[in-house]
C-alpha positions in Angstrom: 24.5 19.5 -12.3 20.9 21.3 -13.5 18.4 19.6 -14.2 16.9 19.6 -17.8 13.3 18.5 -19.2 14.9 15.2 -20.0 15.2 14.1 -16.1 11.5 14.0 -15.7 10.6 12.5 -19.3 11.6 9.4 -17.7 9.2 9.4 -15.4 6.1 9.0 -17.8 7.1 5.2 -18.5 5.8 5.0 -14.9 2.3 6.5 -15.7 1.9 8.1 -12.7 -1.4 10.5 -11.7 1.1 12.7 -9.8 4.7 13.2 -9.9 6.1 14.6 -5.7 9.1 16.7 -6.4 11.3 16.5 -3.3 13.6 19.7 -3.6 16.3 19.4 -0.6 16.0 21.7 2.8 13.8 23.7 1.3 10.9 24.3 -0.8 12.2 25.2 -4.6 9.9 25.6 -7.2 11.7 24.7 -10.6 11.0 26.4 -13.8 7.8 25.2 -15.5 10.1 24.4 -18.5 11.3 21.4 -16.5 8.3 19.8 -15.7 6.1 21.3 -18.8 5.8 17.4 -20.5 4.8 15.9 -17.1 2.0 18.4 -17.8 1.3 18.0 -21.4 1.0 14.6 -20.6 -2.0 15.1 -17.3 0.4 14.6 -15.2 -0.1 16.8 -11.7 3.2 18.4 -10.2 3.5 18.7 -6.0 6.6 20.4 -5.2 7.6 20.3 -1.4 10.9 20.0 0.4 12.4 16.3 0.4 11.4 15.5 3.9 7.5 16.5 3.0 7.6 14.8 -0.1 9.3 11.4 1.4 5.8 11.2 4.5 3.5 12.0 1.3 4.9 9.5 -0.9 4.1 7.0 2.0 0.5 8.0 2.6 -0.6 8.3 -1.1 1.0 4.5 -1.9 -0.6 3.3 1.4 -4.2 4.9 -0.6 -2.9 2.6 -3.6 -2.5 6.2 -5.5 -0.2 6.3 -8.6 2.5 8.6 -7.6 6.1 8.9 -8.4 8.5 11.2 -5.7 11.7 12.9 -7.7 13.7 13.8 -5.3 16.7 16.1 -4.5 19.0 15.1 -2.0 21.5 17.7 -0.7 
């Protein structure tokens, strides 16, 4: 299924500082349409394959950071 604008609104209940977008294999940026609220809102976007996003998610909670992973398993 495609995602759509309303698979990342959920993630501002979270109030994260940064949102890791885990895309599969590979590096995919997705359309800015997809993520535009997460940016309205302040909200910084780092997309990286899964794998990269999964070892940063670990660091940046073990820093106490705010950050949420989305991520894309294929």
């Amino acid at each position: 299924a495609a995602l759509a604008p309303a698979d990342f609104a959920g993630l501002l209940e979270y109030a994260p500082e940064l949102v890791l977008l885990g895309t599969g294999a590979a590096q995919r940026f997705p359309d800015p349409r997809l993520t535009g609220g997460l940016a309205a809102a302040g909200i910084a976007v780092d997309v990286m394959d899964t794998r990269a996003a999964c070892r940063t998610f670990n660091i940046l909670i073990s820093e106490d950071r705010r950050v949420v992973a989305a991520l894309l398993i294929e």
